[in-house]
N, C-alpha and C positions, 0 to 999 in steps of 0.2 A: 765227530763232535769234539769242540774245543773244550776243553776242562779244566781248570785247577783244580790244583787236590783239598781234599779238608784241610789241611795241615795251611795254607797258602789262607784260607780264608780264614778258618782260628787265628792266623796270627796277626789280620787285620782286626777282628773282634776284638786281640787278645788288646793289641797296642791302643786301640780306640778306648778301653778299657782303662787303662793308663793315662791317657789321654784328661782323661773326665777328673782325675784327680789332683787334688793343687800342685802347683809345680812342684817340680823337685820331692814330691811325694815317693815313697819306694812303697811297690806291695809284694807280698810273699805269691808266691804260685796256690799255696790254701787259698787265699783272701781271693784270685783270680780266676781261680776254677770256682767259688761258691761262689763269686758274681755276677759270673758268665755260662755258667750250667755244662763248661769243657770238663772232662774226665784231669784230674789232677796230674797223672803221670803226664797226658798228651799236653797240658800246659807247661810242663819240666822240659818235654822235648822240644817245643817250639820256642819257649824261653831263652836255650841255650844257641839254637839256632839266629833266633836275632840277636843274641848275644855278639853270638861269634860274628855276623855280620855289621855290628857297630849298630846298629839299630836302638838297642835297646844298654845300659848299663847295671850291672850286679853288681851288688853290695854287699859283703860277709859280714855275719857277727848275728847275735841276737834279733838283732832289730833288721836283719840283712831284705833283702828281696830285689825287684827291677825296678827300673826309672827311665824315660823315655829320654833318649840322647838327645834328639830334637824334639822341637815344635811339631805337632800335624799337619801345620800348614809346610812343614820344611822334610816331608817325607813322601815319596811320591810312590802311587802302589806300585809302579815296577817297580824300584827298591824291596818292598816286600818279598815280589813274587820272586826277584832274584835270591834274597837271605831263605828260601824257603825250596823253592823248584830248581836254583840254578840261575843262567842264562837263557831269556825268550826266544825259543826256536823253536819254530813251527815245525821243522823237518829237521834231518840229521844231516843235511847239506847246507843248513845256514848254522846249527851250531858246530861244525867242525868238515874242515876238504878231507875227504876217504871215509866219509860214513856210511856212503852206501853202495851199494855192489854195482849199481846202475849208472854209476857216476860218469864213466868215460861215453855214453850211449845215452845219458837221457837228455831227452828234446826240452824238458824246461830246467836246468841246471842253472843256478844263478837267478833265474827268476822270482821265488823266494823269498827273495831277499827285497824289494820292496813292500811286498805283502810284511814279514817281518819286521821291516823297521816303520812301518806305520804304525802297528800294533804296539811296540815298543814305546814310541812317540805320544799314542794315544795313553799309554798306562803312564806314562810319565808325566804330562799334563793333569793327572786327577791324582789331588794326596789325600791322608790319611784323615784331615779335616774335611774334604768334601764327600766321605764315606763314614764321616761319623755321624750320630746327630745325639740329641738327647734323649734320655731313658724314657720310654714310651711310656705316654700317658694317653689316657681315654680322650676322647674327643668331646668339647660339651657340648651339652645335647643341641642339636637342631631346632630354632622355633618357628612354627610355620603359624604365621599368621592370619587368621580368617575373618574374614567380612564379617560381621551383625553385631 
């Protein structure tokens, strides 16, 4: 089974979260974990991780907290999944030559690597704006309308 980790999807939540609020707004990782229902520390860890990856910008002082570098529409989930997983590789032969013991013998070596770079392609085409949406609200009710 293909999976990202929590941590990959929290930080889509976390920036969509960001997102929602007027530009250039900064919020503290408090304000992000009570609005998002993520445990406070694991908001601090993924913070710093799109930090580190330009993703996101921190702010020190009182008033300090994050603020989204770009647009949502200027952020494409591979970006994420890379600030958070790495590099997208399905095997240990597309992200690096000598990963695997099998390497000089196996029959699909380099094959991979399209499968990979679709996947890639495909997460790069969908950004942060087409996985966001707005805060759920109830749907109004349905009226069915009857004859008499």
């Amino acid at each position: 089974m293909l999976r990202l980790s929590k941590l990959s999807d929290y930080a889509v939540v976390l920036l969509s979260e960001l997102g929602a609020a007027p530009e250039g707004a900064v919020r503290n990782a408090s304000a992000l974990a009570l609005a998002t229902g993520i445990a406070e520390p694991t908001v601090a860890k993924v913070l710093k991780l799109l930090a580190a990856s330009g993703l996101v910008v921190s702010q020190r002082g009182p008033h300090g907290g994050y603020r989204l570098a770009r647009a949502l529409t200027e952020t494409a989930i591979s970006d994420v999944i890379d600030a958070v997983e790495g590099p997208i590789a399905l095997t240990a032969c597309v992200e690096h030559a000598g990963g695997c013991e099998h390497e000089c013998t196996c029959r699909v070596r380099g094959r991979w690597d399209p499968v990979n770079m679709a996947i890639r392609r495909a997460l790069s085409e969908i950004t942060l704006a087409d996985m966001a949406c707005p805060a759920w609200a109830p749907s109004p009710p349905t009226v069915v309308a009857t004859a008499g």
